[in-house]
N, C-alpha and C positions, 0 to 999 in steps of 0.2 A: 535443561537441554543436554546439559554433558553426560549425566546417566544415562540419557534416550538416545546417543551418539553412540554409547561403550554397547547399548544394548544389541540394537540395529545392526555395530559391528560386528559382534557375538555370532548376531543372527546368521548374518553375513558368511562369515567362515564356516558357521556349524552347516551352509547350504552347499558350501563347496568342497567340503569332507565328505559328503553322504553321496554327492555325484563324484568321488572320485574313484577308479576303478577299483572294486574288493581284490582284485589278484595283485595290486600295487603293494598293498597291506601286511599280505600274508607270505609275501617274497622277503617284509620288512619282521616278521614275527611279531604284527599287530594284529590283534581282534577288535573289531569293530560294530558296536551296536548302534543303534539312534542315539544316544547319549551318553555313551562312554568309550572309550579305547585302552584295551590291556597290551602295552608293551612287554614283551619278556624278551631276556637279552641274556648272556652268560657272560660278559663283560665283568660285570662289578664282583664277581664272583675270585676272581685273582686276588682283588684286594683285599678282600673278607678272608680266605684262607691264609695270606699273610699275617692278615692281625691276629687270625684265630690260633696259626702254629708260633709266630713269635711271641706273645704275650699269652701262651694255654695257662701257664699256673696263676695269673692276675683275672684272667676269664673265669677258670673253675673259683675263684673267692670270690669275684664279684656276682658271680650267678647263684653260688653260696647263700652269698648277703642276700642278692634277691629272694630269695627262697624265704629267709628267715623272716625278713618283712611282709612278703607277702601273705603269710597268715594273721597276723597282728590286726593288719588293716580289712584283710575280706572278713573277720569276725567284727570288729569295728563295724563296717561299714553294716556289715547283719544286723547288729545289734542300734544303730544311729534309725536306720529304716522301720525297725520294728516297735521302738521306742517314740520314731513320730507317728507309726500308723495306730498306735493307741491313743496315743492324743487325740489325732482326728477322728477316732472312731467314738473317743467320751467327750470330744467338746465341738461344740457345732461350728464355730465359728475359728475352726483351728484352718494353722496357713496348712499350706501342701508341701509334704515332706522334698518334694522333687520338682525342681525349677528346667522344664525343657528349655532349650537353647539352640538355633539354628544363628548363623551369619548372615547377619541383614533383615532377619525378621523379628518383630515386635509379637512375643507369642504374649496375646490376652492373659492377665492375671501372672506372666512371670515376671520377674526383680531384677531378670538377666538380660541385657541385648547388649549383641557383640556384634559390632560394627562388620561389615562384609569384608572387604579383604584384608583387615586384621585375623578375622576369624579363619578366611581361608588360606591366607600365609603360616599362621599358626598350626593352623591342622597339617599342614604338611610336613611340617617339623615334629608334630604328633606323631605320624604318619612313618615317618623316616625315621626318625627314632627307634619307633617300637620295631619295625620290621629289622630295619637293619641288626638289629641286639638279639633278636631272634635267629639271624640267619651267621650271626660270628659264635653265638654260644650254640646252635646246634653243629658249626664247625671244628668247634672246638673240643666238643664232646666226642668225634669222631662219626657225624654224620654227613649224608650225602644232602646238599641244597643244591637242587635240580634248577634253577635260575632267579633272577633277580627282577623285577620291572618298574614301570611305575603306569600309575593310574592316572588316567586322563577325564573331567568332565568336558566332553566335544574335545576341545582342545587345550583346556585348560587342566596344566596338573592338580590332583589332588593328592598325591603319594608317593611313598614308594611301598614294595611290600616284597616278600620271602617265599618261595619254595619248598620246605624242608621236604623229605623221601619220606611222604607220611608209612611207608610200610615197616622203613628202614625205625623211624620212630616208634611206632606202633613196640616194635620186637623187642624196643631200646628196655635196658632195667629201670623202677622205680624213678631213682633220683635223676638219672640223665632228662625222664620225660618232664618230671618236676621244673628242675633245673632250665631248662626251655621254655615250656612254660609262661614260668614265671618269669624270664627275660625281657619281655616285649614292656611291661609294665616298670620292670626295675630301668629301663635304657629313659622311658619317658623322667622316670625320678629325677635319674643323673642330667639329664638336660634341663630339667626345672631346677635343679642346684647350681648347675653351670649358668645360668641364666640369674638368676637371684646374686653368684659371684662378680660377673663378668659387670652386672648391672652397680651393685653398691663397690666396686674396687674400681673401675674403669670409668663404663660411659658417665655415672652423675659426677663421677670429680674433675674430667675430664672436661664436659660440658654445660657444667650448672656449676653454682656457688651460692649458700644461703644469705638470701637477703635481709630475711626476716624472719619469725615464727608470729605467728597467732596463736590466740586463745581458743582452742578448738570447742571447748565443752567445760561447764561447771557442775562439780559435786555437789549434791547436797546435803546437807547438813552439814555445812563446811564455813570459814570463815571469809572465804571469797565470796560465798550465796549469800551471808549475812550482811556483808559489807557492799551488796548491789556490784561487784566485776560483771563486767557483762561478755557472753561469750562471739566467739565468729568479729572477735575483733583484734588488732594488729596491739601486742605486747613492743612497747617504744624503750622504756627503761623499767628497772629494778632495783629498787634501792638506790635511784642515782648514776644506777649505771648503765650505758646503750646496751639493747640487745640486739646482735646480730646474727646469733646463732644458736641453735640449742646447747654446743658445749658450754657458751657463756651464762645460757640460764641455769643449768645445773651445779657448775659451779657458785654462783652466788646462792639458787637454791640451796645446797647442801647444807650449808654455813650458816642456816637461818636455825635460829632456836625457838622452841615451845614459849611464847609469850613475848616476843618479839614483835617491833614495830616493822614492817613490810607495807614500802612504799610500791602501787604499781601503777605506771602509767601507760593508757592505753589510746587508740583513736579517739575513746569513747568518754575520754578523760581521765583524770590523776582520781587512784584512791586509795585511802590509809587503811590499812587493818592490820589486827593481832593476829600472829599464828597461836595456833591450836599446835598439841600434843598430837602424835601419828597416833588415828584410831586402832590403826595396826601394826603393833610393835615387831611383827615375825619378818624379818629381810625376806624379800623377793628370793625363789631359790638362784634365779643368773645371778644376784649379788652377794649371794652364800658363795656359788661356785669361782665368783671371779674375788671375793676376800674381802670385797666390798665392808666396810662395819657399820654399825646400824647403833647411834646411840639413844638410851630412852628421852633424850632431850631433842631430839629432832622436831624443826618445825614443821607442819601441814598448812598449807593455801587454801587447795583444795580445785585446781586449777589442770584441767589438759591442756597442750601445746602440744602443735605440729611444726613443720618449719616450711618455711617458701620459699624456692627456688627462680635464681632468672639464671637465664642462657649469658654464660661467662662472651666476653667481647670478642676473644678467638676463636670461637664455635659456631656463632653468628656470621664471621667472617669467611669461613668452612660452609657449615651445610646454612645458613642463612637462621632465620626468626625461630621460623616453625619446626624445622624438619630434627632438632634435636627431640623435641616434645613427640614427635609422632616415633622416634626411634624408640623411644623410653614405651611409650602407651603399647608397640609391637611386641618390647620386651616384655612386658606384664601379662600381654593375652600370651603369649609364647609360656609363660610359666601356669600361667595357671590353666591352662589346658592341657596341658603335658599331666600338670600333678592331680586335675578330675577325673582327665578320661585316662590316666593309668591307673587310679583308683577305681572310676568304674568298669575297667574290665577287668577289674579282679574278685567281680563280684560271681557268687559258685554259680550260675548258671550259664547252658552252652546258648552259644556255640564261644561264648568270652574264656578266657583262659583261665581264669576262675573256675568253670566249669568243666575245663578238662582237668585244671590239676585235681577236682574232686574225683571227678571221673576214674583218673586213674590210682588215684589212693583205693577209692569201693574197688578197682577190680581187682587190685593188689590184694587187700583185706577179702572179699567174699566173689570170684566172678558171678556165680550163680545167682547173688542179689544184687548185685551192683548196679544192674538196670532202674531196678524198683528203689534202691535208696537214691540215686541221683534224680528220677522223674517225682519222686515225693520232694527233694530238696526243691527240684526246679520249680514245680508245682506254688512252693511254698514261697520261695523268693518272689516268683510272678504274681501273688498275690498282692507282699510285702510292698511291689510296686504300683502294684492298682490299686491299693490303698493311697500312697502316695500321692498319685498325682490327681487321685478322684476331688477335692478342694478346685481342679481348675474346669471340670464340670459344671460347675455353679456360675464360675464367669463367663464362659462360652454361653452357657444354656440362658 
């Protein structure tokens, strides 16, 4: 009944916006359709050329950066598309390179569902992100952003979003257009990093403390699969010793040797086994980079471990049981929406910015062909796509 309440009230508002007078609207600089409302405002725009003239030499490197990555990954991403749409064109039974994803909806045959106002508080940070990075680096560059707004579904935000003086752009040289661009997609990065920081240095130490680790998964061909460990079960001790944490298991792991006795006791019960020699004697390259030493006596288990988390007793007493776990699951769709869908619009065709930065390279290189090599690229990708997603054909049908 609570969703049939939110709905109802939805409904509710969305009847009292449509009767409310159009000239009320447009004295407000709102446009107003049946289902959506564009605010535009010259407001936020002071702010943006603050940041864009105090910080221009930190703007020009970071739109730089952007730049340089942004090709790395639209070829990436070419080459990931093109490489499943062969699969599924030689093997019958291949999955679908491309998983749609809406907030709230259960789409047949995808892997993906994203909760509804996870997905829609996400996206606005999507949303604000990319526009806002657009409208300080085309500031910064020395162009004109004619206003700033935000996007409304009925009444509800979905965004905000940029102006830039497309004519003023249009005239701009190569790398400034670049430059822009590719900003919208580099702003989304920096918020999935800021989110990934903020998350592992802050909210989990702050409001979690490891209880436990479990055994996530067992290898095979390993002396844990021989010895019967069983997995998806709570790891108690080690050689005698509690485990409370994954630092703890590592450290006693480390110090195990090839042919060693390795005591483990689990929910599932106590069991002995021999390590095994590391099948693969090459360090990880993070433990090359951080000096880590890897000797040829190292023991092997053969065991994954994850760790389990509860809500520390001062955080409970703050936001209560649940409300830390629903912060953390916000923070995750926050990051990884930020880092697909700035991935996917850097894919080369339009109207995604992908498609302009090609855009304007061909007109740069050839105007007189430039049409015809970007409608063959786009041509190409929209197939690379309908390939893709043609696997969820079969489940629908």
């Amino acid at each position: 009944m609570r969703a049939l309440h939110i709905l109802i009230l939805i409904l509710l508002i969305w009847v009292i916006i449509q009767n409310i007078d159009e000239k009320k609207f447009i004295d407000r600089n709102i446009e107003r359709s049946s289902l959506f409302m564009l605010w535009r405002t010259e407001k936020g725009l002071a702010g943006v050329d603050f940041l864009a003239q105090k910080l221009r030499k930190i703007w020009t490197f970071l739109s730089s950066l952007g730049v340089l990555i942004s090709f790395p990954i639209m070829f990436f991403v070419l080459y990931s598309l093109a490489e499943s749409a062969l699969l599924i064109l030689t093997l019958p039974d291949a999955p679908p390179g491309l998983a749609p994803a809406i907030p709230g909806v259960r789409v047949p045959g995808s892997p993906i569902f994203i909760p509804f106002w996870y997905g829609v508080l996400a996206l606005v940070t999507v949303l604000v992100a990319h526009e806002v990075m657009h409208a300080i680096i085309s500031r910064s560059e020395g162009l004109n952003v004619k206003s700033m707004g935000i996007l409304f579904l009925t009444f509800i935000p979905l965004g905000a979003f940029a102006e830039p003086d497309e004519e003023e752009l249009e005239d701009s040289p190569l790398k400034t257009k670049i430059r822009v661009y590719a900003a919208g997609s580099f702003g989304n990065f920096m918020l999935a990093i800021l989110v990934v920081f903020l998350t592992s240095s802050l909210f989990m130490p702050v409001m979690f403390h490891q209880n436990q680790i479990n055994i996530s998964h067992i290898y095979p061909n390993t002396p844990a699969m021989a010895y019967g460990v069983k997995a998806n079960t709570t790891l108690v001790s080690l050689n005698g010793v509690k485990i409370r944490s994954l630092d703890q298991f590592f450290s006693i792991a480390r110090n195990i040797k090839a042919g060693d006795k390795v005591t483990l006791v689990t929910t599932a019960g106590k069991v002995e086994l021999i390590s095994e020699k590391r099948p693969d004697q090459k360090p990880p390259l993070l433990d090359r980079l951080l000096g880590r030493k890897h000797t040829e006596d190292r023991g092997y288990i053969g065991i994954g471990v994850l760790p389990v988390y509860d809500v520390k007793p001062s955080a409970v007493r703050v936001l209560g049981e649940s409300n830390p776990w629903r912060i953390i699951k916000l923070l995750n769709w926050i990051f990884l929406l930020n880092l697909f869908i700035g991935i996917t619009n850097l894919l080369p065709i339009s109207p995604l910015d992908g498609g302009r930065i090609i855009e304007s390279i061909a007109k740069s290189v050839s105007a007189k062909r430039a049409d015809k090599i970007t409608h063959l690229l786009y041509l190409f990708v929209l197939l690379l796509i309908f390939i893709n997603i043609s696997p969820f054909f079969r489940t629908i049908l």
